[in-house]
PDB file of N, CA, C and O in Angstrom, chain B, residues numbered from 101:
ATOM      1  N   UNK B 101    -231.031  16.086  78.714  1.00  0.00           N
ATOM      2  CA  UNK B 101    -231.636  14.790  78.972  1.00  0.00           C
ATOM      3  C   UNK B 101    -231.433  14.447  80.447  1.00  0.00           C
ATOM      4  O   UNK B 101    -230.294  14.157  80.814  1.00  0.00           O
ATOM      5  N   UNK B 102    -232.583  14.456  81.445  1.00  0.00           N
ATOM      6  CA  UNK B 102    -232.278  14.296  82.499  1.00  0.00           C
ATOM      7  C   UNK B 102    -232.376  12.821  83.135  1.00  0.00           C
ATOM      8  O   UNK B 102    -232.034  12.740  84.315  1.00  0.00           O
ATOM      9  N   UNK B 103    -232.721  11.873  82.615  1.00  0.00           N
ATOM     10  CA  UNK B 103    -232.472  10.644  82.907  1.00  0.00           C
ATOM     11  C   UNK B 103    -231.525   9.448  81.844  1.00  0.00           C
ATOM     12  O   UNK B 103    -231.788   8.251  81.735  1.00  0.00           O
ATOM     13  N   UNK B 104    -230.316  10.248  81.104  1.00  0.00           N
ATOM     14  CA  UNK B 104    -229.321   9.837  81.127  1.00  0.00           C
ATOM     15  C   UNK B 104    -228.641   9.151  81.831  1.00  0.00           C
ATOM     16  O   UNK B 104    -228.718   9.434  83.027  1.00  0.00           O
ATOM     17  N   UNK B 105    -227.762   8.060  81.473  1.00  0.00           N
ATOM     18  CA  UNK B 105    -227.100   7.197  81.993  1.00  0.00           C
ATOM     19  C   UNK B 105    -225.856   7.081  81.122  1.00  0.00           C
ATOM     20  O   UNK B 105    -225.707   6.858  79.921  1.00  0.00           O
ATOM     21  N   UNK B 106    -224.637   7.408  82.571  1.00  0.00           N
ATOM     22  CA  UNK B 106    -223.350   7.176  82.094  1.00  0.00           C
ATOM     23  C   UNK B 106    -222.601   5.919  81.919  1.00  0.00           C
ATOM     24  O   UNK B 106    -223.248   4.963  82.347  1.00  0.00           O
ATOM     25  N   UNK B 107    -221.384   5.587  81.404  1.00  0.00           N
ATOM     26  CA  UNK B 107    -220.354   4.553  82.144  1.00  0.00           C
ATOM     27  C   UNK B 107    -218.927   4.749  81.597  1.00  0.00           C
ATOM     28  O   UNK B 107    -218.261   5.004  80.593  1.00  0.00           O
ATOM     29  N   UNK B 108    -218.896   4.490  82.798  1.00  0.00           N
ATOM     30  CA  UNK B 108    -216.837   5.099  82.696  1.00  0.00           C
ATOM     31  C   UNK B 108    -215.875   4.075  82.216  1.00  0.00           C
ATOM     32  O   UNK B 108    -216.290   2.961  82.533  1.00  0.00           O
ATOM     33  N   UNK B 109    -214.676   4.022  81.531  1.00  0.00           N
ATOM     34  CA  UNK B 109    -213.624   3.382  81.454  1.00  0.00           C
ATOM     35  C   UNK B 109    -212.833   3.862  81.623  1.00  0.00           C
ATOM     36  O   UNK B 109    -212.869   5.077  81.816  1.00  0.00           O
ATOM     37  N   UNK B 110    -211.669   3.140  81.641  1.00  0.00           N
ATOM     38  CA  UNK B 110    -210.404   3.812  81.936  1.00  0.00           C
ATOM     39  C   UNK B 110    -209.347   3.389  80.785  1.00  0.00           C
ATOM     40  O   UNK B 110    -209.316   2.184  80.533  1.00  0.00           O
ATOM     41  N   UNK B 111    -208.612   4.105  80.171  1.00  0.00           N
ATOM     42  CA  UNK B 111    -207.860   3.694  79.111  1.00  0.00           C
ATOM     43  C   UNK B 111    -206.664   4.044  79.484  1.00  0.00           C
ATOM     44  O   UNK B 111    -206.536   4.703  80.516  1.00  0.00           O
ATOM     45  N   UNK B 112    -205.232   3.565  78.495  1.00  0.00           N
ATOM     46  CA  UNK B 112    -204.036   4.395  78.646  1.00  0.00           C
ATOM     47  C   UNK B 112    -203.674   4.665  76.879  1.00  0.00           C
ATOM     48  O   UNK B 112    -203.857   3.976  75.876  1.00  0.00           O
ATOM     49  N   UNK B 113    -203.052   6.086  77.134  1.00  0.00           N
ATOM     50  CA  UNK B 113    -203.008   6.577  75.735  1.00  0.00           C
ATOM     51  C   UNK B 113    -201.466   6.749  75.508  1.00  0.00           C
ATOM     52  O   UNK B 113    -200.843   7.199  76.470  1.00  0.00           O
ATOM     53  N   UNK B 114    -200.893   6.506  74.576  1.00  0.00           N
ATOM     54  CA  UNK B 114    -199.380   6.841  74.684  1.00  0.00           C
ATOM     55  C   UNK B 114    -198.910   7.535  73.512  1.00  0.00           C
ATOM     56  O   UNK B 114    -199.758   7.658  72.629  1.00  0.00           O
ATOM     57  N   UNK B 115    -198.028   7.909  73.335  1.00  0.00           N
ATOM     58  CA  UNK B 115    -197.836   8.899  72.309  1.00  0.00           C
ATOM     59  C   UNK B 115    -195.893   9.496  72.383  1.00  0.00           C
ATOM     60  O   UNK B 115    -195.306   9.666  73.452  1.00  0.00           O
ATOM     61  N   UNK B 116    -195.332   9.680  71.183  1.00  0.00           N
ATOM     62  CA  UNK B 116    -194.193   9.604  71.533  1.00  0.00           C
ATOM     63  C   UNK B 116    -193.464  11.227  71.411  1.00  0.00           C
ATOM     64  O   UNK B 116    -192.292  11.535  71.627  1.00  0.00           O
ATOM     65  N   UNK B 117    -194.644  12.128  70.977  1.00  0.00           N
ATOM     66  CA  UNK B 117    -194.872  13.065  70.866  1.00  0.00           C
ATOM     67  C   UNK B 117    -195.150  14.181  72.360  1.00  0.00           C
ATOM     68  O   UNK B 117    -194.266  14.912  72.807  1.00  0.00           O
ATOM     69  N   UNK B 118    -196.013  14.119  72.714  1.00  0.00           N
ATOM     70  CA  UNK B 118    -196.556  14.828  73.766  1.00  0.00           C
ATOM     71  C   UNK B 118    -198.051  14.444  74.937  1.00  0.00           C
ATOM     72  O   UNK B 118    -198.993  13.856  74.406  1.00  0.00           O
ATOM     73  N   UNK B 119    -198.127  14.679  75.925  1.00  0.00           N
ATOM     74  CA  UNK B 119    -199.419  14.167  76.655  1.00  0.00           C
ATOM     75  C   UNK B 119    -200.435  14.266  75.684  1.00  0.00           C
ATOM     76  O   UNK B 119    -201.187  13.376  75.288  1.00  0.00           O
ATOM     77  N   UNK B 120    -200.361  15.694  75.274  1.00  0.00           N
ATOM     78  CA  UNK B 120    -201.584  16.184  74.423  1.00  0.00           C
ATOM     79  C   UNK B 120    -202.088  15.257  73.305  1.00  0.00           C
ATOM     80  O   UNK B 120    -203.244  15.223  72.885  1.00  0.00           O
ATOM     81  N   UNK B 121    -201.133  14.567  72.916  1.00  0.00           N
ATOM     82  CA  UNK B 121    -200.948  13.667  72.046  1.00  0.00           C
ATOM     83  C   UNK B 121    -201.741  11.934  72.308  1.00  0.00           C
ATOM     84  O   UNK B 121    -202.560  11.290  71.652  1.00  0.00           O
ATOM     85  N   UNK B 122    -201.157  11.730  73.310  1.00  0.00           N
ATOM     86  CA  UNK B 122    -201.615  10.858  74.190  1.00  0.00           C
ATOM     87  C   UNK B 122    -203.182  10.528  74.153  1.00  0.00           C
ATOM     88  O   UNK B 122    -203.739   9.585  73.590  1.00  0.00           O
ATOM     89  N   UNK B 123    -203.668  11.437  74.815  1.00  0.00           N
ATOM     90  CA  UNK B 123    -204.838  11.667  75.345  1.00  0.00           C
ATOM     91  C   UNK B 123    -205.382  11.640  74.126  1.00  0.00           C
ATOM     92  O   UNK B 123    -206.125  10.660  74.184  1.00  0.00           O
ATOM     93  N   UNK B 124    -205.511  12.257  72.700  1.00  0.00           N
ATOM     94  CA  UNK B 124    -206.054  12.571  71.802  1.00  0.00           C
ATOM     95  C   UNK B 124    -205.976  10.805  71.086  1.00  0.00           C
ATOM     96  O   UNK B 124    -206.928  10.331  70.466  1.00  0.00           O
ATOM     97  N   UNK B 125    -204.815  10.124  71.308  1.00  0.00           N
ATOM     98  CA  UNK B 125    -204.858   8.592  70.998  1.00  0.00           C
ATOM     99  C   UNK B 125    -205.907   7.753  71.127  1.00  0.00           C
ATOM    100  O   UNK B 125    -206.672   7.177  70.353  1.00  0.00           O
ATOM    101  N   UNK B 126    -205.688   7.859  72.804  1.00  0.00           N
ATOM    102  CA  UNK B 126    -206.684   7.294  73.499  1.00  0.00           C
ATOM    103  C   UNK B 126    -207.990   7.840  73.024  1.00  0.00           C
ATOM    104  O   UNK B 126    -208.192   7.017  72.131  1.00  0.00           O
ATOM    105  N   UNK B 127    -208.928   8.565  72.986  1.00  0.00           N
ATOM    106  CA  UNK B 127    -210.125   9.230  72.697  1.00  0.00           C
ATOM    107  C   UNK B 127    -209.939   8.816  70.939  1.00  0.00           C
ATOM    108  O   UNK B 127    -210.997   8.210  70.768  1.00  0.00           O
ATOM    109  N   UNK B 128    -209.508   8.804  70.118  1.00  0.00           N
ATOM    110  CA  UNK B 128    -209.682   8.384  68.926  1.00  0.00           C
ATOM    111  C   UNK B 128    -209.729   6.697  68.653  1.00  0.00           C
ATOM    112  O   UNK B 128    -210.423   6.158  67.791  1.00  0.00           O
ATOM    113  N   UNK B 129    -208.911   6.075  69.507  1.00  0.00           N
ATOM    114  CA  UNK B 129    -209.481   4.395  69.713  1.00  0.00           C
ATOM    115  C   UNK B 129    -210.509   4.270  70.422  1.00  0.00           C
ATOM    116  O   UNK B 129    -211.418   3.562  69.989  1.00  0.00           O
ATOM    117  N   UNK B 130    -210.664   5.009  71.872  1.00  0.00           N
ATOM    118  CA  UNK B 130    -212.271   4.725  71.687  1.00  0.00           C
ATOM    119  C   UNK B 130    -213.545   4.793  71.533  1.00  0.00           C
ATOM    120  O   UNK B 130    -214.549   4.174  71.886  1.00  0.00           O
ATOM    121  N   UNK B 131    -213.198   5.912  70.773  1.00  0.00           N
ATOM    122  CA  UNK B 131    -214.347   6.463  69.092  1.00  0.00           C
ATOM    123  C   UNK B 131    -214.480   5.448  68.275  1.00  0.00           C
ATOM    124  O   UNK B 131    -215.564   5.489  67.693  1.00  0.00           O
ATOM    125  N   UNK B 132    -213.432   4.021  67.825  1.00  0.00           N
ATOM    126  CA  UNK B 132    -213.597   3.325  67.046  1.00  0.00           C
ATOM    127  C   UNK B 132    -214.754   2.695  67.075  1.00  0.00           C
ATOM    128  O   UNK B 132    -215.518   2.574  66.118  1.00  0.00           O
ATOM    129  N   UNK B 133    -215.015   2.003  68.894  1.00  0.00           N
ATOM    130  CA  UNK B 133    -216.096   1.123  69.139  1.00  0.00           C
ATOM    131  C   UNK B 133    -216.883   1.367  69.716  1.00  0.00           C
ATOM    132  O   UNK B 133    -217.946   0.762  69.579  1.00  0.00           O
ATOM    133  N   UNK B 134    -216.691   2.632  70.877  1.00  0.00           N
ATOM    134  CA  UNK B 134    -218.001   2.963  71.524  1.00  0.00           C
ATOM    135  C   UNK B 134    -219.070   3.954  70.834  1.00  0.00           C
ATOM    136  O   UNK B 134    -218.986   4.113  69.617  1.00  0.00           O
ATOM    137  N   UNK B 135    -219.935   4.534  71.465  1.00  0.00           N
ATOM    138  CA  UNK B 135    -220.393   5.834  70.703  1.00  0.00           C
ATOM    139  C   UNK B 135    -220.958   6.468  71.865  1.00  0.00           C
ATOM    140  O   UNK B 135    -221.003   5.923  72.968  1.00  0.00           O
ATOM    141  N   UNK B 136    -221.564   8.096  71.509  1.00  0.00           N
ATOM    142  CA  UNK B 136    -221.996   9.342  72.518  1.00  0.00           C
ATOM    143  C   UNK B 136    -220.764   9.094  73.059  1.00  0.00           C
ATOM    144  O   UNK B 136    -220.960   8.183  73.863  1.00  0.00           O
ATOM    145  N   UNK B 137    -219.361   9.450  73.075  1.00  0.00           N
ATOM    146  CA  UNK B 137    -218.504   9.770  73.793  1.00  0.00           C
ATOM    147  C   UNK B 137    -219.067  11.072  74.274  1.00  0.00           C
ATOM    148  O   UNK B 137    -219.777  11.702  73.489  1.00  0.00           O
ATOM    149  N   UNK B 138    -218.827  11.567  75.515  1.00  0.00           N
ATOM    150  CA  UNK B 138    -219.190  13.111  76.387  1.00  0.00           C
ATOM    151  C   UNK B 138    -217.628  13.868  76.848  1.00  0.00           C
ATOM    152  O   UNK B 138    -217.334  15.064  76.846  1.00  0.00           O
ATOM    153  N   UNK B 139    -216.915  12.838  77.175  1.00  0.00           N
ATOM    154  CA  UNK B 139    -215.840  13.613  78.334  1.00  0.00           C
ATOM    155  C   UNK B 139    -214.933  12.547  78.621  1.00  0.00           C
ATOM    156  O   UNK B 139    -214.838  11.321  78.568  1.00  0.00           O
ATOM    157  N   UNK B 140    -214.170  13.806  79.022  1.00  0.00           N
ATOM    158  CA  UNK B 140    -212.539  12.415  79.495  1.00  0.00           C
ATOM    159  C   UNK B 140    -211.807  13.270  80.179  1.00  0.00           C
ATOM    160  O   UNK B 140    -211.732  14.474  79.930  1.00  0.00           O
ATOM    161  N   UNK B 141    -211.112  12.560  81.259  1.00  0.00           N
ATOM    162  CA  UNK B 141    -210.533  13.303  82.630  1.00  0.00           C
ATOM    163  C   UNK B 141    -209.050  12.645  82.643  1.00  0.00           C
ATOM    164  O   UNK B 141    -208.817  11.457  82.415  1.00  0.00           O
ATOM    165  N   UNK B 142    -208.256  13.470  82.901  1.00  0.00           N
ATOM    166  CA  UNK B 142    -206.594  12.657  82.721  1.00  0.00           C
ATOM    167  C   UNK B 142    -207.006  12.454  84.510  1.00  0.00           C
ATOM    168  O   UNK B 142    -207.726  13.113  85.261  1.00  0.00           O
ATOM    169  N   UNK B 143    -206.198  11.272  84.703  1.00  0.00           N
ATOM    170  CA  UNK B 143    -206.040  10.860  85.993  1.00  0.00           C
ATOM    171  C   UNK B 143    -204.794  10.260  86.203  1.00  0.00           C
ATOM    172  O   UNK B 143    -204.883   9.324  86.998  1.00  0.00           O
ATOM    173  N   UNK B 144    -203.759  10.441  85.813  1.00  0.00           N
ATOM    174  CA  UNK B 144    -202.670   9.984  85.751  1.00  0.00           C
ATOM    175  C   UNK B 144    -201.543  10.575  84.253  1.00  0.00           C
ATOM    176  O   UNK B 144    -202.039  10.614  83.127  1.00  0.00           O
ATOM    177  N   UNK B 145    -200.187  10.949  84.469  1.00  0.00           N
ATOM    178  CA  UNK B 145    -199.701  11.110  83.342  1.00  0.00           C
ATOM    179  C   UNK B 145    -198.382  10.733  84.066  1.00  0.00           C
ATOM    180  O   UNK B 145    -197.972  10.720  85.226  1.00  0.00           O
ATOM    181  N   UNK B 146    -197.922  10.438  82.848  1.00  0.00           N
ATOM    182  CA  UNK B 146    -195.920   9.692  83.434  1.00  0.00           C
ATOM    183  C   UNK B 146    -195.490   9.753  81.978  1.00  0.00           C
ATOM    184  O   UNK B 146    -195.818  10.541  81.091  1.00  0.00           O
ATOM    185  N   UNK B 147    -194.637   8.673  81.968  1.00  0.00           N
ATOM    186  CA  UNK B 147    -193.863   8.839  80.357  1.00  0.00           C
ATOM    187  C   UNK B 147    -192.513   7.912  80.993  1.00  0.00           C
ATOM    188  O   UNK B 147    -192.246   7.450  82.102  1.00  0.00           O
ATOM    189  N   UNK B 148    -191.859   7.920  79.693  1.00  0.00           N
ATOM    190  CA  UNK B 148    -190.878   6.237  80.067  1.00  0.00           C
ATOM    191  C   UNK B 148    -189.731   7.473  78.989  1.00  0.00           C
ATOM    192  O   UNK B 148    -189.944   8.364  78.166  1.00  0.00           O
ATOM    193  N   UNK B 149    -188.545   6.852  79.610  1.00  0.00           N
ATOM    194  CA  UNK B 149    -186.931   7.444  79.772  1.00  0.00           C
ATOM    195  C   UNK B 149    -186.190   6.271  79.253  1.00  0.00           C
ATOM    196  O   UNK B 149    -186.202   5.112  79.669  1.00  0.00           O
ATOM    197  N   UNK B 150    -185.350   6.951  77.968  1.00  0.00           N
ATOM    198  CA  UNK B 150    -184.523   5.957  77.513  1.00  0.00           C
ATOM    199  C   UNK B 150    -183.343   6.882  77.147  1.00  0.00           C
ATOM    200  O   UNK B 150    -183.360   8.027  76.696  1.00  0.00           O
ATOM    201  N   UNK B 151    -182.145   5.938  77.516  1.00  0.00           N
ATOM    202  CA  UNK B 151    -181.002   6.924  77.382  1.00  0.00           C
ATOM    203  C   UNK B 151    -180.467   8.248  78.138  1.00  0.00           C
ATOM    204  O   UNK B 151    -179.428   8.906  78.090  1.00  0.00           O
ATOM    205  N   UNK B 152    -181.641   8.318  78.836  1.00  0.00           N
ATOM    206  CA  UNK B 152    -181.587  10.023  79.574  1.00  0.00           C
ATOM    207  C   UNK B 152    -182.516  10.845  78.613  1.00  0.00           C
ATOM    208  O   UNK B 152    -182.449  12.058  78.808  1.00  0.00           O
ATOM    209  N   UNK B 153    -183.382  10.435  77.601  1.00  0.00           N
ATOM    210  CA  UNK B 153    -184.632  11.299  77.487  1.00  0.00           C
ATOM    211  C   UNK B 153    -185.868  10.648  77.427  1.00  0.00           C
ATOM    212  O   UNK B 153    -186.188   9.473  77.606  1.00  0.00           O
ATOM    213  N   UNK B 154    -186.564  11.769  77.105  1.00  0.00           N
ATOM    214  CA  UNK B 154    -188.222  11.331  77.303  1.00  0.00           C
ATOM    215  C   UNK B 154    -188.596  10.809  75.508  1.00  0.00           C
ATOM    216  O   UNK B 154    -188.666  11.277  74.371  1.00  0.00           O
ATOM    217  N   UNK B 155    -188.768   9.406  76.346  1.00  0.00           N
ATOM    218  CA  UNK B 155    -188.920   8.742  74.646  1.00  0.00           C
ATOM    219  C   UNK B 155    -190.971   8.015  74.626  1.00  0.00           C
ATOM    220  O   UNK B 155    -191.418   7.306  73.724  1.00  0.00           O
ATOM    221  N   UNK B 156    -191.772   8.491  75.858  1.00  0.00           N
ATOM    222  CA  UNK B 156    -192.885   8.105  75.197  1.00  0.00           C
ATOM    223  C   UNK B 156    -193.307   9.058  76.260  1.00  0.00           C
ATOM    224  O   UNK B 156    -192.456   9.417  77.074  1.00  0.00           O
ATOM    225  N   UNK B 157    -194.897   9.646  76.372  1.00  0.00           N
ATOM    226  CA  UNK B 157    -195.336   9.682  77.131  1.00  0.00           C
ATOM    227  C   UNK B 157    -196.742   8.891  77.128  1.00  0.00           C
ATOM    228  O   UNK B 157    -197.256   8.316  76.168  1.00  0.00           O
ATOM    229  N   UNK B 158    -197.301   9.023  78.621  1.00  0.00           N
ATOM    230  CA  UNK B 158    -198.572   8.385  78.882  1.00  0.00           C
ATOM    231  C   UNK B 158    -199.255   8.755  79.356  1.00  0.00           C
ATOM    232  O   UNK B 158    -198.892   9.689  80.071  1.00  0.00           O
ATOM    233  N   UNK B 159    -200.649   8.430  79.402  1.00  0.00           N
ATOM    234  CA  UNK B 159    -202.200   9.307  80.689  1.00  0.00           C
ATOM    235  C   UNK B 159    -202.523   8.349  80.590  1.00  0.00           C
ATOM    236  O   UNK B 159    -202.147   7.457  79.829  1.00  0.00           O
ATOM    237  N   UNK B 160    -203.712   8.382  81.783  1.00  0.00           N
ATOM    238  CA  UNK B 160    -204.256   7.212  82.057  1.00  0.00           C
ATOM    239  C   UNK B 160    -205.741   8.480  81.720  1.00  0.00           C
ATOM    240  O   UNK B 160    -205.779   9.687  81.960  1.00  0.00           O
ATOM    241  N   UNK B 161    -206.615   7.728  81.204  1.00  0.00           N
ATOM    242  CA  UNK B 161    -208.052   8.743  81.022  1.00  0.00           C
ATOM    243  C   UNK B 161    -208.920   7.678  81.433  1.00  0.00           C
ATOM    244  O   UNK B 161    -208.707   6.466  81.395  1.00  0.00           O
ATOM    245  N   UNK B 162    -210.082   8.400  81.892  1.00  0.00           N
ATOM    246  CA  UNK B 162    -211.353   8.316  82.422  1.00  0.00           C
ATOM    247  C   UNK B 162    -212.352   8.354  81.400  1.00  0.00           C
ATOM    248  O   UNK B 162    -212.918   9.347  81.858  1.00  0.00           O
ATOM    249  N   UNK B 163    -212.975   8.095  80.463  1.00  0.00           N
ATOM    250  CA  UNK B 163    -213.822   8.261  79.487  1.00  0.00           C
ATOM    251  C   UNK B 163    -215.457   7.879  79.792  1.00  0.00           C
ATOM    252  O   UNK B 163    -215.869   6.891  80.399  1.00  0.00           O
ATOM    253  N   UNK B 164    -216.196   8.890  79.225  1.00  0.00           N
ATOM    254  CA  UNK B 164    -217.523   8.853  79.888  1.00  0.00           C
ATOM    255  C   UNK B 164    -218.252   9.059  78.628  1.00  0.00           C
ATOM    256  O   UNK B 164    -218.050   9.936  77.788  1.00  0.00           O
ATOM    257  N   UNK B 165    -219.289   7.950  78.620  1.00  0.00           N
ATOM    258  CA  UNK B 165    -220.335   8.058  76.907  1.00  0.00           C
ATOM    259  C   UNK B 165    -221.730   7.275  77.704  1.00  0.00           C
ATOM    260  O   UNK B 165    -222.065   6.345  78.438  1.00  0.00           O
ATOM    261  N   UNK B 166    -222.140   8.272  77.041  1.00  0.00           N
ATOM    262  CA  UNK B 166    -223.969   7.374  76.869  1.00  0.00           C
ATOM    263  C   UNK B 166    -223.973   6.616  76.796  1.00  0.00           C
ATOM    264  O   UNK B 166    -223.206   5.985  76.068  1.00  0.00           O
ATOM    265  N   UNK B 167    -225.286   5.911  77.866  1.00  0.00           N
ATOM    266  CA  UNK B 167    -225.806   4.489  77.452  1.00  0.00           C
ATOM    267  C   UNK B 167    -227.402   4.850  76.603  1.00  0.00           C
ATOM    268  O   UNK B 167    -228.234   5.706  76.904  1.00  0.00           O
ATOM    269  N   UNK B 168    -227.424   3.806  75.422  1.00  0.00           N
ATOM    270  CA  UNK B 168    -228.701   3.989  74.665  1.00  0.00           C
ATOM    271  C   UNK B 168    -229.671   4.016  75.903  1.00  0.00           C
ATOM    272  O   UNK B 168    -230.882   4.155  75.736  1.00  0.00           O
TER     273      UNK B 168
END
């Protein structure tokens, strides 16, 4: 489709498990409300320290879906 039209958001996904995890969060909440999801770009990953371990991590994603 060559006159497609995108639009981007930016989400944060967290997960207490793994990035991979994360990211897969994020992209399943916003499957709830948007639709034609296409793609998603990590642009950020960190994670939060409690006690001296890694007790969440996080991404920040880029998400890209069709406009009707």
């Amino acid at each position: 489709m060559s006159d497609a039209t995108y639009k981007k958001i930016e989400l944060v996904g967290k997960s207490p498990k793994s990035f991979s995890e994360a990211v897969a969060n994020a992209v399943t909440k916003a499957a709830k409300t948007l639709h034609n999801l296409d793609w998603f770009e990590v642009v950020e990953q960190r994670g939060r320290i409690v006690d001296g371990k890694v007790s969440e991590y996080q991404v920040t994603v880029k998400i890209g879906f069709r406009l009707d």
